[in-house]
TORPA-4810 file (N, C-alpha, C, O; in nm, 3 decimals):
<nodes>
NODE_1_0.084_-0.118_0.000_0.000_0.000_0.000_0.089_0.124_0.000_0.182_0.128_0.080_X
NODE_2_0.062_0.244_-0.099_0.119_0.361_-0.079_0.038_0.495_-0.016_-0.081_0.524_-0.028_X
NODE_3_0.106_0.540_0.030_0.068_0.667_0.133_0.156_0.785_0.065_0.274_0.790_0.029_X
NODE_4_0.008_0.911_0.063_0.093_1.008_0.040_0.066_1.142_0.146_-0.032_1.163_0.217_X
NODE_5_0.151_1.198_0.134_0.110_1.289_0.258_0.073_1.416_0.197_0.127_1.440_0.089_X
NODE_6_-0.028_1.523_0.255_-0.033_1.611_0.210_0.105_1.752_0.329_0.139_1.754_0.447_X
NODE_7_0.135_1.837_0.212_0.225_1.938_0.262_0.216_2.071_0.249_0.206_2.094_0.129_X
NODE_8_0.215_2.193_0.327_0.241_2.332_0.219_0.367_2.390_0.210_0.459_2.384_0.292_X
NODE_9_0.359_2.465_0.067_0.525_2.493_0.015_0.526_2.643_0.096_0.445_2.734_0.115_X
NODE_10_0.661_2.614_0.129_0.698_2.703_0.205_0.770_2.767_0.154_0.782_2.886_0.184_X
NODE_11_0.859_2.691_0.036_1.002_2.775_-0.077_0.974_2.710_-0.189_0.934_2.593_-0.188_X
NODE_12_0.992_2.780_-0.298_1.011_2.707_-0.401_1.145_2.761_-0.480_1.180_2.879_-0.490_X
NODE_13_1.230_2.613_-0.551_1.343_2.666_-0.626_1.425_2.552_-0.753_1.497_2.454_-0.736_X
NODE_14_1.368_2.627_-0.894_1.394_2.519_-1.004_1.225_2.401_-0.964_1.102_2.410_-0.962_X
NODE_15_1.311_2.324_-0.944_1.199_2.198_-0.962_1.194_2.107_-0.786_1.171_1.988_-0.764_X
NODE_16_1.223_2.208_-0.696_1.222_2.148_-0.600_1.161_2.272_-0.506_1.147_2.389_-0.539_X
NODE_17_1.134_2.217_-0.393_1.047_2.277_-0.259_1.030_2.247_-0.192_1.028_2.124_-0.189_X
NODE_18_0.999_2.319_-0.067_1.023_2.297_0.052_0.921_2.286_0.126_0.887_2.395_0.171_X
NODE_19_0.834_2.170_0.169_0.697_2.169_0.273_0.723_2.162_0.399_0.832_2.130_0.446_X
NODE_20_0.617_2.195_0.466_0.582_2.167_0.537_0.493_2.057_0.641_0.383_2.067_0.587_X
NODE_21_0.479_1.992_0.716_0.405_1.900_0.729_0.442_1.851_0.871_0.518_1.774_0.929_X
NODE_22_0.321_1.958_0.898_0.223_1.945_1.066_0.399_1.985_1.125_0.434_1.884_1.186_X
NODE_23_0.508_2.081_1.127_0.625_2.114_1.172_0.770_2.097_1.111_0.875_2.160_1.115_X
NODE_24_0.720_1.968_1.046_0.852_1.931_0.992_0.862_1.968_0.871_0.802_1.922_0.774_X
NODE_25_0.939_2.052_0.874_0.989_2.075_0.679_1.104_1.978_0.619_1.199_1.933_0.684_X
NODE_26_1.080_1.957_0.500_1.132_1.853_0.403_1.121_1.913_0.279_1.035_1.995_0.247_X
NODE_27_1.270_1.838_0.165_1.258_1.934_0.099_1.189_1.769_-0.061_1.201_1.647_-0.071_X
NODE_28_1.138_1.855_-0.125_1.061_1.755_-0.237_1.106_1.810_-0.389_1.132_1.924_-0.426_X
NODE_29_1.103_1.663_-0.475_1.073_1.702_-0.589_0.949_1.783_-0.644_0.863_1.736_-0.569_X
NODE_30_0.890_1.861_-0.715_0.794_1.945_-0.848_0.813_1.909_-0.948_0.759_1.971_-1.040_X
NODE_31_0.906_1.782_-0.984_0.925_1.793_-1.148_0.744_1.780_-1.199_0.689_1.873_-1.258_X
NODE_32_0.689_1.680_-1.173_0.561_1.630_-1.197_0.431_1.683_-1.151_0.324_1.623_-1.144_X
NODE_33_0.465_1.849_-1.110_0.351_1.896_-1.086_0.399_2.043_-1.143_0.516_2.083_-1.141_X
NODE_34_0.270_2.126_-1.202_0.315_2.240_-1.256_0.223_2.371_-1.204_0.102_2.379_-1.184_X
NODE_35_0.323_2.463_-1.193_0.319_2.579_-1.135_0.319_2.598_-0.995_0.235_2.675_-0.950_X
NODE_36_0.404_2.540_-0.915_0.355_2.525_-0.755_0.405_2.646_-0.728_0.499_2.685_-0.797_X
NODE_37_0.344_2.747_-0.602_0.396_2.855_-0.542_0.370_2.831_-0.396_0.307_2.729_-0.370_X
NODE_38_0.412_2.918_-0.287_0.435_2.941_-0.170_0.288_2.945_-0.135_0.207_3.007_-0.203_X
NODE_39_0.256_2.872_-0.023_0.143_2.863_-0.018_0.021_2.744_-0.029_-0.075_2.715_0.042_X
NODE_40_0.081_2.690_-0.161_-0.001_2.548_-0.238_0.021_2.453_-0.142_0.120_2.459_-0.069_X
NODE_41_-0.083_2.340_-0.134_-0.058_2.271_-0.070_-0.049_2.141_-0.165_-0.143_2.109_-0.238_X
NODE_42_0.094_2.056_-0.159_0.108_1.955_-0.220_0.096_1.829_-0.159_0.109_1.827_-0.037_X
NODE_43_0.074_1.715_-0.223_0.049_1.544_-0.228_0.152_1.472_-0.217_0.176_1.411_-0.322_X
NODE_44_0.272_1.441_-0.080_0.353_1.360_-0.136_0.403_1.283_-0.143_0.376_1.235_-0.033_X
NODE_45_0.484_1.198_-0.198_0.490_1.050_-0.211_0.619_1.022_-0.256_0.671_1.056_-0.363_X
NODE_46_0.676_0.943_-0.145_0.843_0.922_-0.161_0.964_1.014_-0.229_1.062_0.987_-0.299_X
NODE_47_0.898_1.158_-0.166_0.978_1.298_-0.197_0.957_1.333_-0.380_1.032_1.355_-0.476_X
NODE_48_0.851_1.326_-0.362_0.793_1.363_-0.535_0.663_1.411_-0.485_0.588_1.342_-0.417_X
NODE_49_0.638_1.543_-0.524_0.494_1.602_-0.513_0.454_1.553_-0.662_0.507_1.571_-0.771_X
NODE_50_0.329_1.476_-0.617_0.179_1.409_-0.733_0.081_1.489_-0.745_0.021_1.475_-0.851_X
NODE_51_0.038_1.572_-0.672_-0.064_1.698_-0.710_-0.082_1.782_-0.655_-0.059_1.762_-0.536_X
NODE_52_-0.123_1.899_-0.681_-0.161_2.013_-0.576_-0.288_2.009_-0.560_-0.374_2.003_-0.648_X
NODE_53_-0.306_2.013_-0.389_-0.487_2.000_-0.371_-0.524_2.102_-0.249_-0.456_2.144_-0.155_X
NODE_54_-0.646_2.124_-0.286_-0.704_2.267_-0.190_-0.631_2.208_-0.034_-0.582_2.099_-0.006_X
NODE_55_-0.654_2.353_0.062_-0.583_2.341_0.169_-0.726_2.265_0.261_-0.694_2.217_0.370_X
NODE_56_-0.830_2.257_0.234_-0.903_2.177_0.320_-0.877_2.063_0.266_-0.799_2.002_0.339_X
NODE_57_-0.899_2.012_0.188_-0.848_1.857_0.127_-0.690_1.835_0.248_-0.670_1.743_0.327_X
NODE_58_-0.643_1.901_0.232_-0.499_1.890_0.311_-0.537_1.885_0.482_-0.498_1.793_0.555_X
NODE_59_-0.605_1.980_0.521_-0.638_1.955_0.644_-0.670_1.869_0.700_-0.616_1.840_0.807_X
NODE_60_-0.773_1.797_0.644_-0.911_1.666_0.635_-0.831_1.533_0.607_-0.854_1.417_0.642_X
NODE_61_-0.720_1.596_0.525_-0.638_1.424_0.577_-0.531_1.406_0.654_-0.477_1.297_0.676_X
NODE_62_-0.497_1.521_0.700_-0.334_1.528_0.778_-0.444_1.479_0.929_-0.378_1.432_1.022_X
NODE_63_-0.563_1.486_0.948_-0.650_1.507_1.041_-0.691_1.368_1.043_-0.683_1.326_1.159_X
NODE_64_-0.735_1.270_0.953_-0.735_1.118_0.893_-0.645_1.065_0.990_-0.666_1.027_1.105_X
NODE_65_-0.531_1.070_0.915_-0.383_1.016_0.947_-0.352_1.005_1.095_-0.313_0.904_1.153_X
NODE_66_-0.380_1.146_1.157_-0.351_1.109_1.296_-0.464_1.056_1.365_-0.423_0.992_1.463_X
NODE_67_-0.569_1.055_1.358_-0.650_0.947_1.403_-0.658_0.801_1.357_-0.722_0.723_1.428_X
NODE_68_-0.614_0.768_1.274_-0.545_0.632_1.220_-0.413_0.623_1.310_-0.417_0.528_1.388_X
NODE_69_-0.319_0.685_1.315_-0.191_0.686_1.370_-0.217_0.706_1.530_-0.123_0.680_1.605_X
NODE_70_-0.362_0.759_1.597_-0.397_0.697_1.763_-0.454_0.591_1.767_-0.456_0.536_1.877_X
NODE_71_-0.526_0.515_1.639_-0.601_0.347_1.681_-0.441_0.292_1.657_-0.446_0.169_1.660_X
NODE_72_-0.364_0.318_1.645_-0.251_0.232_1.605_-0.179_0.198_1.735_-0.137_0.083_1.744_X
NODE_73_-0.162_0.270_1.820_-0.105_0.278_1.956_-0.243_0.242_2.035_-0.211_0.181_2.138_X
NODE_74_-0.312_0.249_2.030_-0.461_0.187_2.108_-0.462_0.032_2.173_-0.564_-0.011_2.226_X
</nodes>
């Protein structure tokens, strides 16, 4: 199974950028997504952003995840 996380760009430079996600910044590929700016919130998956999706879409699953990630320790 693959998991992708959602992130927001915090820098962008060439074909790479910098998210965010819930504190931790990491830096990602853009080759495969176009026009990302400061702000966008990206999809990502083994340091390759797959799409840019609204920031509630982003909220609603970073919000998923950690309630999946408390039945896990349960």
């Amino acid at each position: 199974m693959c998991l992708a996380i959602p992130g927001e760009v915090t820098s962008v430079s060439g074909d790479r950028a910098v998210i965010d996600i819930t504190g931790i910044r990491r830096e990602v590929s853009i080759a495969l997504v176009d026009r990302v700016n400061v702000g966008d919130y990206l999809l990502v998956h083994a340091g390759c952003a797959i799409a840019i999706i609204d920031k509630q879409e982003a909220v609603d699953t970073l919000e998923l995840l950690h309630q999946l990630a408390g039945n896990i320790h349960d």
